[in-house]
C-alpha positions in Angstrom: 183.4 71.7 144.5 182.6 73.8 147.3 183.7 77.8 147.1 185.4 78.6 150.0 186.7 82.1 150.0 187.0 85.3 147.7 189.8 87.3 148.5 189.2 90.9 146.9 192.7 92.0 147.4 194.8 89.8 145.5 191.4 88.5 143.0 192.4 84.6 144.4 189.1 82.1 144.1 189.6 79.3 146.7 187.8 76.2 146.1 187.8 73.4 148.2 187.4 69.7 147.1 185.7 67.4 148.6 186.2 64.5 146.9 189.8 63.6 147.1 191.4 60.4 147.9 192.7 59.8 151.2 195.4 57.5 151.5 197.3 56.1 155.1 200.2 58.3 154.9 199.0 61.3 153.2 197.6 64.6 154.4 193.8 63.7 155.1 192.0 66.3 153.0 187.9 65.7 153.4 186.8 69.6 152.9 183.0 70.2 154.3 182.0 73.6 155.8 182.7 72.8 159.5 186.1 71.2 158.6 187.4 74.0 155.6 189.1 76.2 158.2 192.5 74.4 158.8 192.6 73.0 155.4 192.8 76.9 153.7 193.8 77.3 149.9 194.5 73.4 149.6 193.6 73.6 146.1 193.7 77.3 144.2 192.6 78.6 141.1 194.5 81.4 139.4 194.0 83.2 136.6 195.4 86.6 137.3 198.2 88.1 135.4 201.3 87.7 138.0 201.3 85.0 141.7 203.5 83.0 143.7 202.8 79.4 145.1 203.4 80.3 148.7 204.4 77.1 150.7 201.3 75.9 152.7 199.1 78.1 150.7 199.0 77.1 147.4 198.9 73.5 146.1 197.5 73.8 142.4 197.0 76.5 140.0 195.0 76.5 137.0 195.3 78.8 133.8 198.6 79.8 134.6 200.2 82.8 133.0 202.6 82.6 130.0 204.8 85.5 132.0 205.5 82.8 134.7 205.8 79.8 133.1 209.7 80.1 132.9 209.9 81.4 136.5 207.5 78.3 137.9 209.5 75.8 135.6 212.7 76.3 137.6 211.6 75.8 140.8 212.0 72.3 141.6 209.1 72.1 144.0 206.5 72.9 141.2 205.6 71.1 138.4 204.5 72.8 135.1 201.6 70.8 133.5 201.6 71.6 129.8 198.6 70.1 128.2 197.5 70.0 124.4 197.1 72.8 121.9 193.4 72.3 122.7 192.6 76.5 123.0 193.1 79.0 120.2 193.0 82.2 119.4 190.6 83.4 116.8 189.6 85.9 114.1 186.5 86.3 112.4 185.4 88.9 110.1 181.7 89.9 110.5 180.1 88.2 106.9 177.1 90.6 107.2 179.1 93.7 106.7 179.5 94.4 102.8 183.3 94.5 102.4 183.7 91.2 104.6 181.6 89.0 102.1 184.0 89.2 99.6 186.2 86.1 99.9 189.2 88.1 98.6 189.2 91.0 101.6 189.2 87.5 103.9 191.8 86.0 102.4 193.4 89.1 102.4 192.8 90.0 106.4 192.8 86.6 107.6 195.5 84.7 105.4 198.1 86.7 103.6 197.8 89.7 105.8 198.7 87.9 109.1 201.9 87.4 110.6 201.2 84.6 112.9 205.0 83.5 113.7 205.6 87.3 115.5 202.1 87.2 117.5 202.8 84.1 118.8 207.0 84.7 119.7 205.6 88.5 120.8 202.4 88.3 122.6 202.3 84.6 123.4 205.9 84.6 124.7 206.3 81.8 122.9 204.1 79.8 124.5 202.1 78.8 121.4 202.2 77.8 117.4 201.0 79.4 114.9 197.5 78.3 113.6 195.4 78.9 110.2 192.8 76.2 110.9 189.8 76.9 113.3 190.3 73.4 114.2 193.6 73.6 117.6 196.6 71.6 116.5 195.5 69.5 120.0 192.0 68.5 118.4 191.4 65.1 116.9 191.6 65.6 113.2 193.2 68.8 112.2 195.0 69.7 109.5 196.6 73.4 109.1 197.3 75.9 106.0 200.3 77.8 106.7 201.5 76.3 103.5 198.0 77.8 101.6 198.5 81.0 103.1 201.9 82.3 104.1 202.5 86.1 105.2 202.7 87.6 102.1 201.7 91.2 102.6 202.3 91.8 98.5 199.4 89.1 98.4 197.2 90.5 100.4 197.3 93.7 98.9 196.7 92.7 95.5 193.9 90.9 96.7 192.4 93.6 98.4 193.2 95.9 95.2 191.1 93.8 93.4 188.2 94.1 96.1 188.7 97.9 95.6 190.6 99.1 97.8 194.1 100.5 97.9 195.7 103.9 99.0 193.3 106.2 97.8 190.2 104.2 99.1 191.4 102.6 102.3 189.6 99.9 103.8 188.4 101.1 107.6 187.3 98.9 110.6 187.6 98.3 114.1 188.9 95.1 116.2 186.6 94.0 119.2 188.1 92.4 122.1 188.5 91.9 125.4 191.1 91.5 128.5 189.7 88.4 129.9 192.5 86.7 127.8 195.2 88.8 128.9 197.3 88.5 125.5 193.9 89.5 123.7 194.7 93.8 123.3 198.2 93.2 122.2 197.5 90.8 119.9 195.0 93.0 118.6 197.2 95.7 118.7 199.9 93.3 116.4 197.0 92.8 114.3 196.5 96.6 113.6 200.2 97.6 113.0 200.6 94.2 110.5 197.1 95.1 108.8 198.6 99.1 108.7 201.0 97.6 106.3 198.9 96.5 103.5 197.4 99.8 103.6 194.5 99.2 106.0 193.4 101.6 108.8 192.5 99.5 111.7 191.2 100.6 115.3 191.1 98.7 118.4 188.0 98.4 120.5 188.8 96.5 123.7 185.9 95.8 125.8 184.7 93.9 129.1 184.2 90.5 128.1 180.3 89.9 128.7 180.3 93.1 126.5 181.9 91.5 123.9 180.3 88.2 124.0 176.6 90.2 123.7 177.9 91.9 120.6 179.0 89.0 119.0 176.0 86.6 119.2 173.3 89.0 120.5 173.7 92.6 119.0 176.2 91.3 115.9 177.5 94.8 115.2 181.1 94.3 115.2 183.7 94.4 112.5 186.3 91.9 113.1 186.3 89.8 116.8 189.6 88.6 118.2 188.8 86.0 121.4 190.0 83.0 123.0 188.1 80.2 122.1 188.0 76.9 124.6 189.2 73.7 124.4 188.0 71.7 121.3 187.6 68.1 120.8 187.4 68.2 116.9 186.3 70.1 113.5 182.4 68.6 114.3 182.7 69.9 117.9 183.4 73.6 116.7 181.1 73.6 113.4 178.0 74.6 115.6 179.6 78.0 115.7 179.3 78.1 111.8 175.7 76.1 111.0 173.1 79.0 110.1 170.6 76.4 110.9 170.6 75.3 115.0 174.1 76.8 115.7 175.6 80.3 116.8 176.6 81.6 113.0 179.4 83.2 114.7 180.1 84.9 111.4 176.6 85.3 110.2 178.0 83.9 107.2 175.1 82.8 104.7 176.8 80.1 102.5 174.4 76.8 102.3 177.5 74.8 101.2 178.4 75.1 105.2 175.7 73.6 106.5 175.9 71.1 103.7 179.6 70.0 105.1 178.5 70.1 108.3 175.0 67.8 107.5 178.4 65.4 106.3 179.7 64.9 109.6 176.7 64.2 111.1 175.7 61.4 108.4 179.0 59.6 108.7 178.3 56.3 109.2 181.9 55.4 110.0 185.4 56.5 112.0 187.2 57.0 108.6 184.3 58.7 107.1 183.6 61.2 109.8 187.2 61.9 109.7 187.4 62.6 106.1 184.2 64.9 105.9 186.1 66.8 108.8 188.6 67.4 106.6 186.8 68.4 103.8 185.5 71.0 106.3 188.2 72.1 107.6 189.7 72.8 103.7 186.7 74.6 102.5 186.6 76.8 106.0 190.2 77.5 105.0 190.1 78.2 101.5 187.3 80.9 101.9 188.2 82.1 105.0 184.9 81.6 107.1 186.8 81.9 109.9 190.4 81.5 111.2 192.8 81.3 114.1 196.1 82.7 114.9 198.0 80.4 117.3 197.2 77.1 118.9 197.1 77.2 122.7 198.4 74.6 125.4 196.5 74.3 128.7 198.9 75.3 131.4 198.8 74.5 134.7 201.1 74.3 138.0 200.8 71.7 140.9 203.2 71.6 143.8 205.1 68.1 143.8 203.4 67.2 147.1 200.3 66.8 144.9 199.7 63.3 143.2 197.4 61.4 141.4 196.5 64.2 139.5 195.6 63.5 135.8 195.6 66.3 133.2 192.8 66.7 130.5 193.9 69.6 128.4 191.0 71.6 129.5 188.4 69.3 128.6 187.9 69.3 132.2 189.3 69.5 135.9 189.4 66.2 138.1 190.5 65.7 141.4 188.6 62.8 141.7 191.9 60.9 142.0 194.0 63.4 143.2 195.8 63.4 147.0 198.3 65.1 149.1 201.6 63.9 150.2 202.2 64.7 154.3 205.2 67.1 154.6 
């Protein structure tokens, strides 16, 4: 892809394709410098908070926002592309801070504590499931633990009772995120008013998102992270972000039996095998609360019906190798 134009006023990236598919009696669309002019905007990305699909403007639009998805879906000109639950949200609790090694604050934090049905009906506008597993409910593989770990505030405080910590010595940390995700601070903000009610004191830190992602793998000073993770393919795919050894150590967790579940994958000799050592990954992730997520996110994009040929990959990537225009 070529970029084409940056228009500051209404934050609109233009990119122009050169490599779609002209057919006899379509709209001819072969995009070089010296022939981009008449063909403006024939293929947009957007990924701001509120747009239109002006007609002769706008074919495509990627990342759309969850605020327009009921708006786009009536208009009979666009089509809403709904991929798979490949994106989540997660949350991870810092392991190298002293009260977040303790398996029962996790549990307590990331499991009992959590209301995951109001975030995503509230924040996500419904445009999303719950999710316990690190693992999207789009991914090959997954398995979830609502059942393992309902909202049960009563739970999670007697778990975090047992840690030490109840009215009289509250338990005191601060959320990082950003606004790159644009759901991000309110969910954060959820977080912080369900977390109030099991008695601890919470504060939000929302920062810019290169910010954010120096503090989590670079400087690793943070309390608990809240972000939205990318599309996934499957529990092996994701466990980079966990092995202490070659990966990221998102958590700078420092449990060898990770790395030993993780050494499983990568010996299975077979489909079935690989499959079940992902599982048995995903349970023990679970159970000790290395890391969690708190709603499964489709991919959503918008195309208007004059576009064809265009094949959806849930975020895996973006084709329009195949992709033409219908004349008007």
């Amino acid at each position: 892809m070529e970029l084409g134009d940056w228009e500051k006023a209404n934050e609109e990236v233009e990119f122009i394709c050169p490599a779609i598919r002209v057919h006899p009696d379509v709209l001819s669309v072969r995009a070089s410098r010296r022939h981009a002019a008449p063909l403006r905007s024939v293929f947009l990305y957007l990924t701001i908070s509120s747009f239109s699909l002006p007609p002769g403007e706008v074919d495509f639009a990627n990342a759309v926002p969850r605020e327009q998805v009921e708006r786009l879906s009536k208009d009979t000109h666009i089509e809403m592309l709904r991929g798979r639950e490949t994106q989540r949200i997660t949350v991870a609790l810092n392991q190298k801070k002293a009260p977040f090694k303790d398996v029962r604050v996790r549990q307590a934090l990331l499991g009992y504590g959590i209301d995951r049905q109001a975030i995503t009906k509230t924040a996500l506008l419904g445009q999303a499931q719950p999710l316990w597993s690190f693992v999207p409910r789009g991914a090959r593989d997954q398995i979830d633990f609502g059942e393992q770990f309902p909202y049960d505030p009563d739970q999670a405080k007697a778990l975090l009772k047992e840690a030490g910590y109840d009215a009289q010595h509250p338990l005191r940390y601060t959320i990082m995120t950003h606004g790159a995700e644009a759901a991000l601070p309110t969910i954060a903000t959820i977080l912080k008013t369900q977390l109030a009610q099991i008695g601890v004191e919470v504060r939000v830190d929302v920062i810019d998102r290169p910010i954010y992602l120096r503090r989590l793998t670079t400087d690793r000073d943070w309390d608990q992270s809240v972000g939205l993770a990318s599309a996934a393919w499957d529990p092996y795919t994701i466990s980079r972000a966990m092995d202490t050894r070659a990966g990221v150590n998102v958590t700078n967790h420092a449990d060898p039996h990770m790395d030993v579940l993780i050494d499983h994958m990568k010996a299975a000799a077979t489909e079935e095998t690989f499959r079940q050592a992902g599982y048995d990954f995903q349970r023990y992730v679970a159970e000790h609360m290395m890391i969690a997520s708190l709603a499964s996110v489709p991919f959503l994009q918008a195309a208007r019906t004059t576009v064809k040929g265009y094949e959806p990959l849930h975020g895996y990537k973006i084709r329009f190798e195949t992709t033409w225009l219908e004349k008007p």
